[in-house]
Each structure stands twice: as structure tokens, then as C-alpha cells.
C-alpha positions in Angstrom: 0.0 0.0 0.0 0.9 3.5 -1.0 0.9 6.2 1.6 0.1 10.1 0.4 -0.7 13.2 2.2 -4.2 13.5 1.3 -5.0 9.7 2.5 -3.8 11.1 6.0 -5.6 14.5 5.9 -9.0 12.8 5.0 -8.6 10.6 7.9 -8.0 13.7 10.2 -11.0 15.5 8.5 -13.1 12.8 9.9 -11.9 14.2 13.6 -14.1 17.1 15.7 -11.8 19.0 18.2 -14.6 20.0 20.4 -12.8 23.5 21.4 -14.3 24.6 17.9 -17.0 21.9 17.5 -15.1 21.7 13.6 -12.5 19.0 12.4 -9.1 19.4 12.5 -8.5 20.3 9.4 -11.3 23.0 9.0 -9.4 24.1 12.3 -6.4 24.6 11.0 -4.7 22.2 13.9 -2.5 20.7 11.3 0.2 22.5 11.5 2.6 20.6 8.7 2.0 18.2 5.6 2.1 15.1 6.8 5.5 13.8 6.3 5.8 9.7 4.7 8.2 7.0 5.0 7.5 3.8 4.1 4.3 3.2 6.5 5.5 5.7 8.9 3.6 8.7 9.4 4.3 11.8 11.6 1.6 14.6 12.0 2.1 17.9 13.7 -1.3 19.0 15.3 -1.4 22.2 16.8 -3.4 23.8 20.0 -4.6 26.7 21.9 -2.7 26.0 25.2 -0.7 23.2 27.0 -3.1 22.7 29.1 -5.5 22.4 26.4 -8.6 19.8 27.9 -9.4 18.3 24.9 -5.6 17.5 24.1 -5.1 14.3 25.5 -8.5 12.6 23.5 -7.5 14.7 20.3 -4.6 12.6 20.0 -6.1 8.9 20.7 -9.1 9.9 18.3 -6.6 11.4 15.4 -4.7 8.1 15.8 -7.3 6.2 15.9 -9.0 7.9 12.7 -5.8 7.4 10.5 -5.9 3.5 11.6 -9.3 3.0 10.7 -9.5 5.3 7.6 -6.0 4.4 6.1 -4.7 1.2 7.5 -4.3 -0.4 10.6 -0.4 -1.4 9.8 0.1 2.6 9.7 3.0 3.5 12.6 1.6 7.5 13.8 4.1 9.2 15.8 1.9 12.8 16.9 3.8 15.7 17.6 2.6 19.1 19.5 2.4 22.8 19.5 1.4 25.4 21.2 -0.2 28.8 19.8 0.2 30.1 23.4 3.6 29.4 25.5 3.2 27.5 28.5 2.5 28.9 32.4 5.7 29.1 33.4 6.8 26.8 36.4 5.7 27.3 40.2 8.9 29.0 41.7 9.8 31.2 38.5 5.5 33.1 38.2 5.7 37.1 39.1 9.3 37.3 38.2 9.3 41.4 38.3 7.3 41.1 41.8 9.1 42.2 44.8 7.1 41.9 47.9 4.3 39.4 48.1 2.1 40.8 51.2 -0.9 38.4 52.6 -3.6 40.2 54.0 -5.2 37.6 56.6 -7.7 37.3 59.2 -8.6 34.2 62.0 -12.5 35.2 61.2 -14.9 36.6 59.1 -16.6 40.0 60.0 -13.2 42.1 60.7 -12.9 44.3 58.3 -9.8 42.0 56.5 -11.2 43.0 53.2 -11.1 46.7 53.9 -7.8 46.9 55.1 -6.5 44.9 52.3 -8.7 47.5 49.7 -7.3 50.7 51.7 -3.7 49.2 51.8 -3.0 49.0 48.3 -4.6 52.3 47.4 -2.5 54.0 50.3 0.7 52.4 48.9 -0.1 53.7 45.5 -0.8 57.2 47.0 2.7 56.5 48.3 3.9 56.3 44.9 4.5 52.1 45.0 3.7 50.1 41.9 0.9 48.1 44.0 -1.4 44.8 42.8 -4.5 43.1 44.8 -5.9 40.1 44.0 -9.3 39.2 46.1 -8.6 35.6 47.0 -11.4 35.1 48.4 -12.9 32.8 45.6 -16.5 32.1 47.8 -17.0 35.9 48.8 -15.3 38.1 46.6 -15.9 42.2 47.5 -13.2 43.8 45.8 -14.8 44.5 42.3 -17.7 46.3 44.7 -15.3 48.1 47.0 -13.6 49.8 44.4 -16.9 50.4 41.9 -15.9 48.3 39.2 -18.5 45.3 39.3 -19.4 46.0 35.5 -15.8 45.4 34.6 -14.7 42.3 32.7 -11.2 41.7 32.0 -10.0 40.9 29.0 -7.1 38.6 27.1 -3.9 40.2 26.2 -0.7 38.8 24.1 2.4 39.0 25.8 5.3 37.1 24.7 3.3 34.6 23.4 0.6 33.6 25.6 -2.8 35.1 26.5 -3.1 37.0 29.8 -5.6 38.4 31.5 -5.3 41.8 31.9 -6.0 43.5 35.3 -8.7 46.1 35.9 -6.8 49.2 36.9 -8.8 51.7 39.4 -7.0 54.5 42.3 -3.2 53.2 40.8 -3.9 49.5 41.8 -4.2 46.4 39.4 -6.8 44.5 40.2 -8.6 40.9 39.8 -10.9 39.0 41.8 -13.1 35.9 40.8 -16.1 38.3 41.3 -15.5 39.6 37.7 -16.5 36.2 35.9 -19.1 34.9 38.1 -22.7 36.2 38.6 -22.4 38.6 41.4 -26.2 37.0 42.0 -25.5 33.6 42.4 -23.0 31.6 45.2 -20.2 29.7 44.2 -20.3 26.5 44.3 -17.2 25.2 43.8 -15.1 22.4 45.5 -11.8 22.9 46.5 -9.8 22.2 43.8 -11.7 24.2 41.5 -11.3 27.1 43.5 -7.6 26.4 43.7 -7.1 26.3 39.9 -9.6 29.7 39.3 -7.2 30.9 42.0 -3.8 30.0 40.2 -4.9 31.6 36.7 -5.5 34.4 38.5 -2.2 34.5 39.4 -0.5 33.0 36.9 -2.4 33.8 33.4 -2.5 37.4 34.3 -0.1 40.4 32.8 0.7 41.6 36.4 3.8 43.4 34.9 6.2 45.3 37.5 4.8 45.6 41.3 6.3 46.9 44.5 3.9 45.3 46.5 1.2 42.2 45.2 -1.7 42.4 48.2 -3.5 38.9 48.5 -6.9 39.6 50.4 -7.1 36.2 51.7 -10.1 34.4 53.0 -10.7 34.1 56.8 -9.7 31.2 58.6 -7.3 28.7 57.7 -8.7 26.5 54.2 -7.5 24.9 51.0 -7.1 28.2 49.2 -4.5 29.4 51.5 -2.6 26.4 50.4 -2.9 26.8 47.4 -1.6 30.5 47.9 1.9 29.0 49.9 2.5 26.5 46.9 2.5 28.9 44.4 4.1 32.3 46.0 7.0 32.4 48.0 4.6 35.1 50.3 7.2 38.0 51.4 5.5 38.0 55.0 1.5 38.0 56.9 -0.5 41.4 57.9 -3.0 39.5 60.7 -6.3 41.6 60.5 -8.5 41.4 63.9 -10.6 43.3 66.1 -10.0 43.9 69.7 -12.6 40.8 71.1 -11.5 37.7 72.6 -13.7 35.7 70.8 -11.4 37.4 66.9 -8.2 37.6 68.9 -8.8 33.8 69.3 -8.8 33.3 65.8 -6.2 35.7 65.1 -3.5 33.3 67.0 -4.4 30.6 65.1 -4.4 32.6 62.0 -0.5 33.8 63.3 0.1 30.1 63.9 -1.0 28.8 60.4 2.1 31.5 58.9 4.6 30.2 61.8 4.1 26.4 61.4 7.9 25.5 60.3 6.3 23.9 57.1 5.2 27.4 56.1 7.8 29.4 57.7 6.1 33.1 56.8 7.1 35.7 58.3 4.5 37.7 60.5 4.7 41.3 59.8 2.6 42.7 62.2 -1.3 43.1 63.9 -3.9 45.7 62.4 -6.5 46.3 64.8 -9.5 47.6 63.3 -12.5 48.8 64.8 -10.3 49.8 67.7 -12.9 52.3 69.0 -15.7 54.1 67.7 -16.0 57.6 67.2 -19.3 59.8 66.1 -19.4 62.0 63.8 -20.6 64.9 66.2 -18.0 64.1 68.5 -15.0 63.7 66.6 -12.5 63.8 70.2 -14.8 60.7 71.9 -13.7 57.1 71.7 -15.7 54.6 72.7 -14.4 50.8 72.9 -17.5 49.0 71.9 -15.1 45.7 71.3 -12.7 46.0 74.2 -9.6 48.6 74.2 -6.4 47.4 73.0 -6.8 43.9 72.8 -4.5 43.4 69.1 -2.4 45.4 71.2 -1.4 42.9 73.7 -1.9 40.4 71.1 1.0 41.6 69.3 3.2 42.2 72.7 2.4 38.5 73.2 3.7 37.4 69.9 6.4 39.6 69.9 4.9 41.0 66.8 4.5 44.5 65.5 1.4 46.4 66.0 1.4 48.3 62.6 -2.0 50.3 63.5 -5.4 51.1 65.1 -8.1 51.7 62.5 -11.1 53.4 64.5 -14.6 52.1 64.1 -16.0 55.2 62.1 -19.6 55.2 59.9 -17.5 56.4 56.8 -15.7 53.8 56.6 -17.9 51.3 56.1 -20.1 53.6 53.5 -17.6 54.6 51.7 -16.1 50.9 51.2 -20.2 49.9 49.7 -20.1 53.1 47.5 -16.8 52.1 45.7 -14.8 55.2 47.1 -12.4 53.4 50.1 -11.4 55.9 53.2 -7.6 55.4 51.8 -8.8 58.1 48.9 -9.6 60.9 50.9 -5.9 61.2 52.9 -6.9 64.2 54.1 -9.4 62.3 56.7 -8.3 60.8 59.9 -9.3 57.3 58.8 -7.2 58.0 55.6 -3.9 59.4 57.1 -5.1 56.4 59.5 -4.5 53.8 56.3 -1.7 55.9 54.9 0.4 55.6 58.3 -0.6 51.6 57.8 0.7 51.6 54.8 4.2 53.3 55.9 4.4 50.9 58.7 4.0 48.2 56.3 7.1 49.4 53.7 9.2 49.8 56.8 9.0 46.5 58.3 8.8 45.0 54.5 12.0 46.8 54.3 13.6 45.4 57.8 12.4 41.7 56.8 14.3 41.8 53.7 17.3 43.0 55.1 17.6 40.7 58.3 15.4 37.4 57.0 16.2 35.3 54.2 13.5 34.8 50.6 10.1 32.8 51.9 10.6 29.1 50.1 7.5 27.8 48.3 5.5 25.2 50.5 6.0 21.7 48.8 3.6 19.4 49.9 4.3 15.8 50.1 0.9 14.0 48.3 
């Protein structure tokens, strides 16, 4: 039997890629005339992405097709390409990132979110290159907090693969989950769907040149804070809690989660927030409605830095739901209150550099 090129581009028409719902040649996969020796045959066939989901069957049903169609005595050897370059390798993602800053709490309810928001807008003000992405895959806010729930990113080209490109709002590159899911309806996801929505985020995204990379994290202690330490060497932990026991309970096991040796973050300090509460009308009162200075002694106890006391103030709160965080109006208390956060920050970022050696990826045995 006589082998030809159009024997073996018949039997591939007679293959659907279901990315385009056409066949492989209609979709322009093949990248080469298939080359003949004898009853050898090699075919190039190329797709969208490494990680492509339809790869692996693509390849057993083109095979398959050019035994059936041509002859069953045919020897197919099926090469690869890739329109898009692959993700590049955990250990070597955010290559022109220097300071990866985690933005955690032990609970829900304490304002985590807020300071995370009002961090990387007062670091901007500051003049740093800053980035936040809302890890919290189950209860995304950012996209609300900073007025941009219409937004939708789109795909950019950038040496060679498509990359999401970050919504840009107050001088901070953002992304959060919220922007492709219906802000209407939960998420529900198991875990290691959220982990890999998680990782394109990080990975597939044109993040560019940053200072600082903020990770809002979710409360507690779960699988997407995992995911988080096995993909980013994490430059150090801002613990988020409010004065109570019942948060400051939490908080320690929050600090404990960065300080187990298999994690080996670095703790950069205690925000309080809703430290006190002062009204409007009386701007000079402060009332401790959770307890006074609980983060306080917190942070003396784990020989921690407190970084700052974020009153308890209406504004805060409405500005956060309107899209406009306290951190824009610096010339507030509860802005110069997120702006002297923000300094404390850079300045122990800055001795935790100089004095601790590079966070190491957490590699978990399976």
C-alpha cells in the first residue's frame, strides 16, 4: 500500500476538536504536511494552550482515525504545538514582583477585606507600583469596593501567551473571581476548583512590575491558603483582627497557620480595626465598643508589631459599599489612619528583607 498526504488529511478531517466543534483540518490544527516514509507517518497537530482539555483525547481519536481510515499497519508518531507558551513553572511566576504581602484574618466580619482594599490604594498614593488580587474565591468584594463590578477583563498577548489583563482603578491592578461569576448567584465550587480559578489568576494574568502584590485572603485557615503557599514564596503576613477575645482567638491561630515551620512566613505585624468608635458629632470621643487594646497585647504576646489602630467610624464602612475606600480621601483621619498603615508596612517589609532570608514555596508531600 501506497501512503500520500491526502490519504492522511482525509482521515483527520473525519476528527471534531470539540474546542471549535469543527474538524481538524477545518481548524487549522495541522500545523505541517504530513511527512511519509515507508508506512511511517508523523503529523504535527497544533493547539490553543498546553493545558489544552481536549488534548489528551485529540490525540487517541486522530490516531485512531488514521488507523481506521488508512490502514491499521500505519505506525503514527503525533507531535505538538502550542499557539500560546506554556504557564511558566511554580517557583519562576511574578518574576518582576518584589514583595508578596498576605492580608489575613482568623475570622470573618473584621474588616480583613477593607484593610487589604485601603492598603494598596494608600501604597499607590505613596507612589509604589501596587497589585491586589481578592482571593477570596467564595466571597469576593473587591470588584464592589472599588466600583468596578461591571468590569470584565480581557485577554492580552504577551510574549506569546494570553493574559488576563487586570482592571486598573486608584493606581492598583486589580482581579478577583467576582468579575466572571454572577455577582447574583453563590459559588459553588469544591476545592480544587477554586484552587485552579485561584492560580490563573495569578498565573495567566499580565501583572507586569509591582512593589507590593496584596493577597486579600479568605478568613480562617482552608485549601485556598494552600494553594496560595504552593504557588508564592509570600514576602510576610499582615494578621487583621478586632479587639474581642472571641477574633483575637482566631487571630492566634491565624498567626500560627504563617509560623508552622512547614510554612515558615514571616509575621509582619497586627492591624486592629475597629479599635474604637467615634461619632461623627463628637469627633474627640472614643468609645471601645469591642474592648480597648486587645491586638495590642496580642502583638506584645507574639512579639509581633502592632502596625496600626483603625477606628470604628460610619464612613468607613459607606464609603467601602459606595466604591470610594477611606484610603482616597488622605486628608481624613481614617485615611492618614491607612496611609500611616501603609508606611508601617514598607518599613517593616524593608527590615524583613534585610535581616530574614526569601520565603521558600511550601512543597507538599501527596
Amino acid at each position: 500500500m501506497t501512503l500520500y498526504p491526502k490519504l492522511i488529511l482525509d482521515a483527520l478531517a473525519t476528527v471534531t476538536y470539540p474546542g471549535t466543534k469543527k474538524n481538524l483540518v477545518e481548524s487549522g490544527m495541522v500545523a505541517d504536511t504530513p511527512s511519509i516514509n515507508g508506512m511511517k507517518v508523523k503529523v504535527v497537530l497544533q493547539f490553543p494552550r498546553d493545558t489544552d482539555p481536549f488534548l489528551k483525547s485529540t490525540l487517541k481519536a486522530a490516531e485512531a482515525a488514521i488507523h481506521y481510515h488508512v490502514s491499521k499497519d500505519v505506525e503514527v508518531e503525533i507531535e505538538t504545538e502550542f499557539k500560546s507558551k506554556p504557564r511558566p513553572e511554580v517557583g519562576k511566576l511574578l518574576p518582576d514582583v518584589k514583595n508578596i504581602i498576605a492580608v489575613s484574618s482568623g475570622k470573618g466580619g473584621v474588616g480583613k477585606s477593607t484593610v487589604a482594599a485601603n492598603l494598596a490604594i494608600s501604597l499607590a498614593r505613596l507612589g509604589y507600583k501596587v497589585g491586589l488580587l481578592d482571593a477570596d474565591i467564595f466571597g469576593p468584594s473587591m470588584p464592589k469596593m472599588f466600583r468596578v463590578e461591571d468590569a470584565r477583563p480581557y485577554a492580552v498577548e504577551k510574549d506569546g501567551r494570553q493574559l488576563i489583563e487586570p482592571i486598573e482603578k486608584y493606581g492598583v491592578k486589580l482581579l478577583s473571581i467576582g468579575f466572571f461569576v454572577n455577582p447574583e448567584t453563590a459559588t459553588l465550587w469544591r476545592g480544587g476548583m477554586a484552587s485552579n480559578a485561584l492560580k490563573q489568576l495569578i498565573a495567566d494574568a499580565d501583572w507586569g512590575e509591582l512593589d507590593y502584590f496584596i493577597l486579600d485572603t479568605p478568613p480562617g485557615t482552608s485549601d485556598i491558603h494552600l494553594t496560595l503557599l504552593q504557588t508564592l514564596a509570600i514576602t510576610g503576613a499582615v494578621i487583621v483582627s478586632t479587639p474581642q477575645n472571641v477574633a483575637l482567638a482566631d487571630a492566634r491561630k491565624g498567626i500560627d497557620m504563617y509560623r508552622n515551620k512547614k510554612v515558615n512566613v514571616p509575621i509582619l505585624g497586627l492591624v486592629e480595626n475597629m479599635a474604637w468608635f467615634t461619632p461623627a458629632e463628637l469627633p474627640e470621643n472614643k468609645y471601645y465598643i469591642f474592648g480597648k487594646e486587645g491586638c495590642k497585647r496580642l502583638a506584645e504576646e507574639m512579639q509581633t508589631p502592632l502596625l496600626a489602630q483603625i477606628p470604628l467610624v460610619q464612613s468607613i464602612c459607606e464609603s467601602g459599599d459606595e466604591g470610594e475606600p477611606a484610603a482616597c480621601h488622605i486628608d481624613t483621619a481614617t485615611g492618614q489612619a491607612f496611609i500611616n498603615l501603609a508606611q508601617a508596612v514598607v518599613t517593616v517589609v524593608n527590615r524583613r528583607n534585610k535581616e530574614q532570608e526569601p520565603t521558600k514555596i511550601v512543597k507538599v508531600k501527596k
